[in-house]
C-alpha positions in Angstrom: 49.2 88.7 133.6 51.3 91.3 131.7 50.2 95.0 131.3 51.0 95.8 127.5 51.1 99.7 126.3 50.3 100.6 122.7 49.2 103.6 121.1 46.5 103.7 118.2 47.1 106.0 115.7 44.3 107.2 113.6 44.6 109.7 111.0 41.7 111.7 109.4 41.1 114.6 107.9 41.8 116.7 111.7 45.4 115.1 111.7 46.4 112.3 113.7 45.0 111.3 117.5 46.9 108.7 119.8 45.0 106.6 122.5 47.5 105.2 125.3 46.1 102.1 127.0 48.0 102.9 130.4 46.0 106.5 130.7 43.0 105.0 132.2 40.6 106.8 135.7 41.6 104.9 138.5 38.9 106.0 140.4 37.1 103.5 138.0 37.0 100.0 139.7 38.8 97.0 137.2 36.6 94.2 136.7 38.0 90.9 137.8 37.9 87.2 136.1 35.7 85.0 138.2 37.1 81.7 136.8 33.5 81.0 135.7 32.4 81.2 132.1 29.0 81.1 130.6 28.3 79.3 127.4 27.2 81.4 124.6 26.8 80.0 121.7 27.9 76.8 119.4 28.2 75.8 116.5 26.9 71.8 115.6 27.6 70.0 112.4 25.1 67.6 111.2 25.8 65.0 108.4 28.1 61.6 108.1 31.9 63.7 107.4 32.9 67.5 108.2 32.8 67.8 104.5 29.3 66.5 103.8 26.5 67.8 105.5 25.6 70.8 107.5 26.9 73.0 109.9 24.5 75.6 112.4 25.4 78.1 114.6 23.5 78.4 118.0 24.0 81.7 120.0 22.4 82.4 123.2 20.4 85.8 123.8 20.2 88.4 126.6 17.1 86.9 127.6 18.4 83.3 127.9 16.6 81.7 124.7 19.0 80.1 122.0 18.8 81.5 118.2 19.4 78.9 115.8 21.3 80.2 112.7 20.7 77.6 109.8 21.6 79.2 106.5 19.0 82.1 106.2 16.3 80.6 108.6 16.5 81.1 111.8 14.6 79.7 115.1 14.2 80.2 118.9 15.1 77.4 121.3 15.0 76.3 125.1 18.8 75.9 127.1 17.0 71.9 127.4 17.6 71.9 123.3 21.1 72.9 123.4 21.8 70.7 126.4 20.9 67.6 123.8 23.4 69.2 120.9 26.0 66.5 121.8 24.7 64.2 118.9 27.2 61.1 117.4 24.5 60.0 115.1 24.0 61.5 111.1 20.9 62.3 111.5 22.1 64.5 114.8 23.7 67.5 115.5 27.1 67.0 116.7 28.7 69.9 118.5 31.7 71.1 116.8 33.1 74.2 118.7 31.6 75.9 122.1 32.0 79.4 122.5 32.2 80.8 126.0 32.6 84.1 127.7 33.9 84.9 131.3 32.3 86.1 133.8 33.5 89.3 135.6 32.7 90.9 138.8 
């Protein structure tokens, strides 16, 4: 993996202020990639084409329950519910994209 160096400018009423990337504490330990990542949230279409029906957005919480984003309603859900998201039916959710994030150590 490359390094890349850039500078930010941001300019305000003070003047301007530059923030170099390589300037860093190196007394600070660098979190590595693992190689595992954790699913975080999906989003499901439900319906008989992508352009008929509806589409939700699951997103997993700090405390390990599922939020279910459908429209303005939302509802709380088990891991065991998003497990079962995989659908091929119309009358099913069908998981369209999966979000994950890495896990660092």
């Amino acid at each position: 993996m490359e390094l890349v160096s850039f500078q930010v400018a941001e300019s305000g009423a003070l003047g301007s202020s530059y923030m170099d990337i390589d300037q860093f504490d190196s007394t600070v330990p660098k979190k590595q990639l693992t190689g595992i990542y954790n699913l975080v949230a999906v989003v499901t279409h439900k319906g008989p084409t992508a352009n008929l029906g509806h589409y939700v957005a699951w997103v997993k919480q700090a405390n390990e329950t599922w939020i279910q984003f459908s429209d303005d309603m939302t509802s709380t859900h088990e891991d065991s519910e998003i497990l079962e998201l995989s659908g091929g039916a119309d009358d099913q959710h069908v998981a369209y994209i999966y979000l994950y994030k890495a896990q660092l150590i």
